[in-house]
C-alpha positions in Angstrom: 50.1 134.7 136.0 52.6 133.9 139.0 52.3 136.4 142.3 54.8 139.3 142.2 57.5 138.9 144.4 57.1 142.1 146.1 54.1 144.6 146.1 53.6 148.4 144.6 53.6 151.5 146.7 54.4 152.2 150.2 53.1 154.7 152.3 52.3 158.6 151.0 53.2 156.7 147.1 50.7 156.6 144.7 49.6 153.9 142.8 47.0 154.8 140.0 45.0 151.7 139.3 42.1 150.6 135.9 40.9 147.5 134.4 41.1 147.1 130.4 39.6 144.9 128.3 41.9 142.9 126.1 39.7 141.1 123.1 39.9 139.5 119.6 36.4 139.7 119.1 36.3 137.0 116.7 38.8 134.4 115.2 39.1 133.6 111.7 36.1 131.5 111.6 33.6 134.0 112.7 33.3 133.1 116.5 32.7 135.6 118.9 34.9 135.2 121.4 34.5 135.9 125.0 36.0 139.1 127.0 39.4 139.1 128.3 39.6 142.0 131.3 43.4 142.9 132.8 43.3 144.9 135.8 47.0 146.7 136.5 48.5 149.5 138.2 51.5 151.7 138.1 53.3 153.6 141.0 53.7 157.3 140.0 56.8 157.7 142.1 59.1 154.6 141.5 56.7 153.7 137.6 56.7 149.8 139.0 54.1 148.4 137.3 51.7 145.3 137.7 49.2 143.4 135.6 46.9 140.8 135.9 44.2 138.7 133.7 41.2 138.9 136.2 38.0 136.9 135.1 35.7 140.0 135.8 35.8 143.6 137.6 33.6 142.8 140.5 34.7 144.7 143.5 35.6 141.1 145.6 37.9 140.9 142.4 39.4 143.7 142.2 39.8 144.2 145.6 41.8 140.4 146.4 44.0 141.8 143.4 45.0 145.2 145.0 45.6 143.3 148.4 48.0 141.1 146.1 49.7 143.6 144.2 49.7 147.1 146.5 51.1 147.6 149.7 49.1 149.1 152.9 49.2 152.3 153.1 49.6 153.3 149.8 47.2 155.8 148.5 45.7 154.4 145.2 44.3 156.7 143.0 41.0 155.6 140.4 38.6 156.4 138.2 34.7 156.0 139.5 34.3 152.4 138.5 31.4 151.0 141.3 34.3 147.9 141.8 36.2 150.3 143.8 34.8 151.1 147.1 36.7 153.4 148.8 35.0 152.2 152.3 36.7 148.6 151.3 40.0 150.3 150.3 40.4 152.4 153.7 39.3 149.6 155.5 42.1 147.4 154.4 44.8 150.2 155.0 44.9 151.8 151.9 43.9 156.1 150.9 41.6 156.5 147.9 41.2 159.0 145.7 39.2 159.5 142.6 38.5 160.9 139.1 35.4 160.6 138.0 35.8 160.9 133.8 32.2 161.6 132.9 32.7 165.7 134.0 36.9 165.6 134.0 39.7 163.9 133.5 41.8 165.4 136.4 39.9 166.3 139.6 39.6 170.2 139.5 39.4 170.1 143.4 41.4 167.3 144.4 43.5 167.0 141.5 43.4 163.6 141.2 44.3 162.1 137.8 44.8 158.8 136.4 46.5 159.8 133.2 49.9 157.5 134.4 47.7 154.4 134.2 45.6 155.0 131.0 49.3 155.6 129.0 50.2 152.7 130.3 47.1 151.0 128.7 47.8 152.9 125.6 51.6 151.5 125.5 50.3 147.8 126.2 47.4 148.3 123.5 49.8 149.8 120.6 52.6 147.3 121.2 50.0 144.6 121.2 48.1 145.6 117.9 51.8 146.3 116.1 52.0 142.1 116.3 48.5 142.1 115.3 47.3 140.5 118.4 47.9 138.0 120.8 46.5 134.3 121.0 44.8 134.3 124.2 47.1 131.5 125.9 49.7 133.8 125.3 48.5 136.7 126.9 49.9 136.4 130.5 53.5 136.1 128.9 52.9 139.0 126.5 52.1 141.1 129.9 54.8 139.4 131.7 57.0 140.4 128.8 55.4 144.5 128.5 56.0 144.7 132.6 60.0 143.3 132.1 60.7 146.1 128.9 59.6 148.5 130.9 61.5 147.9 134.0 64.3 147.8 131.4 63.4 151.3 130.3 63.3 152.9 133.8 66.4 151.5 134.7 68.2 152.9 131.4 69.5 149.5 130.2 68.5 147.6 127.1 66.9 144.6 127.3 70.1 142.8 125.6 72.3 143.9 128.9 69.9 143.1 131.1 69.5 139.5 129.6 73.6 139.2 129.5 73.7 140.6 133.2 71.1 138.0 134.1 72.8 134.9 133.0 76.0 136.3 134.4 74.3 136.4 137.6 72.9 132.8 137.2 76.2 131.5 135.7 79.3 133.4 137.5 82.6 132.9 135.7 84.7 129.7 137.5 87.6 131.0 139.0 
């Protein structure tokens, strides 16, 4: 999937951050097919969102893809997944909190939540089972396509107006 033009967050936002695993576990012959993980984020304040297909959740990947996606000095907020080492993320400019979802599910000291993130997950999932799927070569577009509706939806405009304002933009009227 192409870079983001701009990054998530700024400093004091929050950005809550998880990894999901996208599969078909087999196709229609049988074939076990092998794991897709996407690794996203979404900033509580402004609900910008990023996602990314990422080959693994290994901390050197996950951390190359908040450095890509999340601006310093945001504080990022995650559950207790050993990829996210909160040495790593402080080191590179960032404030970490977490959640660990074995005893809770919000932080009863901290109150640290990721509930922002994992309803994102859950709108991705339902929209992408509703179409029954999606063929693996199209999944960066389908993502693409999730982030772009829901821009749409935070801004209050349909996604027919914002298509019309687009070309309108690209195309102005001769005078």
């Amino acid at each position: 999937m192409k870079k983001k033009e701009s990054k998530l967050g700024d400093k004091g936002l929050i950005v809550e951050i998880d990894e999901s695993l996208f599969v078909k576990r087999k196709n229609n012959t049988g074939r076990v097919l092998p794991q897709q993980w996407v690794f996203g984020g979404i900033c509580r304040e402004t609900k910008e969102t990023f996602l990314v297909t990422v080959p693994n959740r290994s901390a050197v990947t996950l951390m190359e893809k908040i450095c890509e996606n999340i601006k310093e000095g945001s504080i990022i907020y995650s559950d207790c997944w050993k990829g996210y080492k909160t040495s790593e993320l402080e080191n590179a400019g960032f404030l970490h909190g977490t959640v660990n979802h074995k005893y809770n599910f919000v932080d009863p000291d901290t109150g640290v939540h990721t509930q922002h993130v994992e309803r994102m997950w859950g709108s991705a999932k339902w929209h992408n089972k509703k179409q029954r799927g999606t063929a693996r070569h199209h999944l960066d577009s389908y993502l693409i396509e999730f982030i772009w509706r829901k821009a749409q939806a935070v801004n209050g405009e349909g996604g027919f107006q914002s298509v019309l304002k687009a070309i309108a933009k690209r195309f102005p009227p001769k005078k």
